[in-house]
N, C-alpha and C positions, 0 to 999 in steps of 0.2 A: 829358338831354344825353349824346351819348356821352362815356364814360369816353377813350376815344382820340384826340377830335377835336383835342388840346393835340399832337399831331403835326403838325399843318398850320399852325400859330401860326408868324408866317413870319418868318425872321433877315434875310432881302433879300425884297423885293416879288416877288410873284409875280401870275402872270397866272390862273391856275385850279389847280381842282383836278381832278388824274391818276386815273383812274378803272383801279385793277389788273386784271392781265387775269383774267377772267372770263366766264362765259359770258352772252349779255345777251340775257333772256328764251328763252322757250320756239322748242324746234327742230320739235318733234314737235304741237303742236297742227295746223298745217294739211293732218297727215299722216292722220289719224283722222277719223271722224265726228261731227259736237260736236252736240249736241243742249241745248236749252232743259231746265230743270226747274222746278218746285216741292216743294215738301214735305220731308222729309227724305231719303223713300225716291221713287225713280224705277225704274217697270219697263219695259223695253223688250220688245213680241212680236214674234215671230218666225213666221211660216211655213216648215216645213221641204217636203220634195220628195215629193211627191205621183206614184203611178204610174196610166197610162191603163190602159182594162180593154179586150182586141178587143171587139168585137163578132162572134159568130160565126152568129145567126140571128135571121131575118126576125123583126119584133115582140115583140123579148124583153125585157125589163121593163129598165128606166131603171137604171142599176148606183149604188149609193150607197158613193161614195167619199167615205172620211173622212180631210179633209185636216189633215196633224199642226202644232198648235201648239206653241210653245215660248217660254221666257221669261225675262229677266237683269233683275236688279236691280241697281240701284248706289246708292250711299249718298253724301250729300254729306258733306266735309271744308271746315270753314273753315280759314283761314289769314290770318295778320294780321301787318303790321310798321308799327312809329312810332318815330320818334328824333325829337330837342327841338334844334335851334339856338338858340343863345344870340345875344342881338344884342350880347353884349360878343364873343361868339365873331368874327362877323364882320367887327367893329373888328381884333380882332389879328390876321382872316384876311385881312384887306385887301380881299377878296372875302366875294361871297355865296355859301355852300356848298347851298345850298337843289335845285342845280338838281343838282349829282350825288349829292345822297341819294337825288332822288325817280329817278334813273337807279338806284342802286343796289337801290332798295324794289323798281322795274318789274321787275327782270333775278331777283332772287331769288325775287316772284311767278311770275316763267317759269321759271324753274328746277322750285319746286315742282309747279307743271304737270307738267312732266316726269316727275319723282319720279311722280305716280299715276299717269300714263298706263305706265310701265315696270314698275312694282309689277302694273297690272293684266294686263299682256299674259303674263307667266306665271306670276303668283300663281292665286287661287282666284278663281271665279267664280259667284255667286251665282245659282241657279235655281230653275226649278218656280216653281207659281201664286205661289206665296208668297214665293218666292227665298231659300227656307230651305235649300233643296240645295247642298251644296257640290262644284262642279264642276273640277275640277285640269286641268290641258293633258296629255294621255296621252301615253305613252311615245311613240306611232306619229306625234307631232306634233315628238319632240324629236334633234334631232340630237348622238351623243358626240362630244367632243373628241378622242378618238381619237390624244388624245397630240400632235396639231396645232394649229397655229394655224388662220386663215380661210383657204381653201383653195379654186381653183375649182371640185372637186369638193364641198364642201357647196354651197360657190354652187347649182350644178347640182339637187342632191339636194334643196335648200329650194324650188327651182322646179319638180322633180318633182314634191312633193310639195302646193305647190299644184294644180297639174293633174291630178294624178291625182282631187284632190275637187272635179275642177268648178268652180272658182274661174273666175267669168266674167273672164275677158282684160282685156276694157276697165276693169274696175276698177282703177286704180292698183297698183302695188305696190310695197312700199319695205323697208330691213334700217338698221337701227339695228347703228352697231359703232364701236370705239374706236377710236383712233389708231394701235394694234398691227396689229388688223386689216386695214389698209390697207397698212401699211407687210409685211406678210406678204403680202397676195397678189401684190404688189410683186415680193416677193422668191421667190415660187412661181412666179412663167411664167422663161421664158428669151430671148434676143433673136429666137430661132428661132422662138420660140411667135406664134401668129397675133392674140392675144388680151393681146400684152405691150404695142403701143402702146395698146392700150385703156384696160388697168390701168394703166398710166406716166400718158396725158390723168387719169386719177379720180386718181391720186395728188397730181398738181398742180393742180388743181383744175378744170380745162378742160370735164370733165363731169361729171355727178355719176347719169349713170344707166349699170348696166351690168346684161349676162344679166335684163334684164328689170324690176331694182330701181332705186330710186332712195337711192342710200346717202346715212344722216343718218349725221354722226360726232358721238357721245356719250360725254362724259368718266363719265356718272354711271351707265351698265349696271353691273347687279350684277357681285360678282368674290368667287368664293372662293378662298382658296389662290390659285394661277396659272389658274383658269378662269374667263373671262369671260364671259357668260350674253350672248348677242348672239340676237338675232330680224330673222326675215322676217316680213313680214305683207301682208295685201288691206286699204286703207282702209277699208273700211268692218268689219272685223274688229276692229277697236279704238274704242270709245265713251267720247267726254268728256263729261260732263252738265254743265251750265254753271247752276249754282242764280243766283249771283251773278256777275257779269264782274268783273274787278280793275276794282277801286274805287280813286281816290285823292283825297285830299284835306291839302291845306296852307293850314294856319291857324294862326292866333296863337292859343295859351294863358295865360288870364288868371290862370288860376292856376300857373302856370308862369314868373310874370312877364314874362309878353307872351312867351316865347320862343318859335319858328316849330317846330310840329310837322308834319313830313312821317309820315304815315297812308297803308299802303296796306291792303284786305284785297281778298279773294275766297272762294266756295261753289264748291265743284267736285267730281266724283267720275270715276269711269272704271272701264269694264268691259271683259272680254274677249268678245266677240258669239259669234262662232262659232268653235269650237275649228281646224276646217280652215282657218279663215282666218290663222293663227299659226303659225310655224316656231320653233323653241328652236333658235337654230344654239349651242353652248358652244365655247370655241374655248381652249386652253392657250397662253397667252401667255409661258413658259419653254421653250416646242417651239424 
C-alpha cells in the first residue's frame, strides 16, 4: 500500500482522483526504430557504403568488391512498478483509485522509455562482431553551446550536418529540446525576420515541425551546470529493442489480504545506429 494514499481519504466527497501534472508516457518511441527482441543481447547489422569500380577495358576480369559490414548491440533493461489498494482504502476514498494508479504505472513506464532512448542517442555505443567496442558520438557530430541558448543557427548547422553525410531526405527527422529551448528561438528572430511567424506558430503549438525537424519537447534531456544536451536525429538513427512490451496486470492479492495490486513491467533497450544519424545540439540555458 502506498505510504501516501491517507492523502486522498476524503473530508467532503469527491468525484476522483487528480492525476499531478506529469508527463504521460513515452514522447520519443514513435520517433525511433523499434525493433522486436529475444535474449538478453540483441545485434543489429548494418551495411555501410560501398564504391563502383569504372570499367575501363574490353573483357577484364569481374572486380570483387568487398562490401563493408557493421554492427550494434543493445542490451535489454527490465523495469517494474506495483502498488497495493486497500479495499478499506477505497471505503474512505469514496472512489475506486485502481484506475489512476494504473495511469500513473503507464506514464512512468513511458517515461522510462525515454530515459534509454536519451541515454543511448549520445552515450556509448556498443560495436564490432561481438559489440564489445565501445563507440562514443565524435566531436564532428556534436555541436558547442557556444555560450548560447537554441539558436537558428545551430538549427541550420544540425541540418548541415545531417546532409552533408547523406542522410537520405525521406527519412524523418526530429530534435529533442526543453522548454527553454523553444522559448529562445522565440526570443532569437525579430518581427522583421522571415522565419519569426514560423517560430511564434511552434511556440504555440500550431506546428511542430520546422527547418526540416519535427520538435519533441522534453523535460528529461540531460543538463549539466546551465547546459542542456539537446539532439537532432534521422529515425532510423536511434534503435528501441522491444524484449517485452509494457505489461500490465491488476489483480487481487491473497496474501495481501485481497488488496488490488496494480503491476506494470517491461524489457527494453536502445542504441545509437549510426553516428551520422545524431546531432549533439548542447545549448546554455543562462545565455
Amino acid at each position: 500500500m502506498s505510504l501516501q494514499v491517507t492523502t486522498a481519504f476524503v473530508q467532503q466527497y469527491s468525484a476522483n482522483v487528480q492525476m499531478l501534472s506529469q508527463q504521460m508516457g513515452s514522447r520519443l518511441r514513435d520517433a525511433v526504430r523499434v525493433e522486436n527482441m529475444v535474449g538478453n543481447n540483441a545485434f543489429f547489422d548494418q551495411v555501410g557504403k560501398a564504391t563502383a569500380q569504372k570499367r575501363t577495358t574490353r573483357h577484364a576480369d569481374t572486380p570483387q568488391i568487398d562490401t563493408p559490414h557493421a554492427r550494434r548491440r543493445v542490451s535489454l533493461v527490465d523495469y517494474e512498478y506495483a502498488d497495493l489498494i486497500d479495499d478499506q482504502d477505497k471505503v474512505r476514498m469514496l472512489i475506486d483509485p485502481t484506475s489512476a494508479y494504473a495511469q500513473a504505472a503507464a506514464a512512468a513506464m513511458g517515461r522510462a522509455m525515454d530515459d534509454e532512448i536519451i541515454a543511448s542517442a549520445l552515450g556509448t555505443a556498443f560495436t564490432g562482431q561481438t559489440g564489445s567496442t565501445s563507440t562514443a558520438l565524435p566531436a564532428g557530430q556534436q555541436i558547442a553551446n557556444g555560450g548560447a541558448d537554441m539558436t537558428l543557427d545551430k538549427l541550420r548547422e544540425a541540418k548541415k550536418k545531417l546532409d552533408l553525410a547523406d542522410v537520405d531526405p525521406s527519412i524523418p527527422r526530429y530534435i529533442a529540446v526543453g522548454p527553454d529551448q523553444i522559448e529562445a528561438l522565440l526570443g532569437s528572430t525579430t518581427v522583421t525576420s522571415s522565419d519569426f511567424n514560423t517560430v511564434k506558430a511552434l511556440v504555440q503549438g500550431e506546428i511542430d515541425t520546422f527547418m526540416g525537424f519535427r520538435f519533441i519537447v522534453s523535460n528529461r534531456l540531460s543538463k549539466t551546470g546551465n547546459i542542456r544536451s539537446c539532439f537532432a536525429w534521422a529515425e532510423d538513427g536511434l534503435a528501441l529493442a522491444v524484449g517485452k512490451d509494457i505489461m500490465a496486470r491488476i489483480d487481487e492479492r491473497s496474501d495481501k489480504g485481497y488488496a488490488t495490486q496494480v503491476y506494470y513491467c517491461m524489457s527494453i533497450g536502445a542504441t545509437r545506429m549510426e553516428e551520422e544519424k545524431v546531432v549533439q545540439i548542447d545549448c546554455d540555458e543562462a545565455a
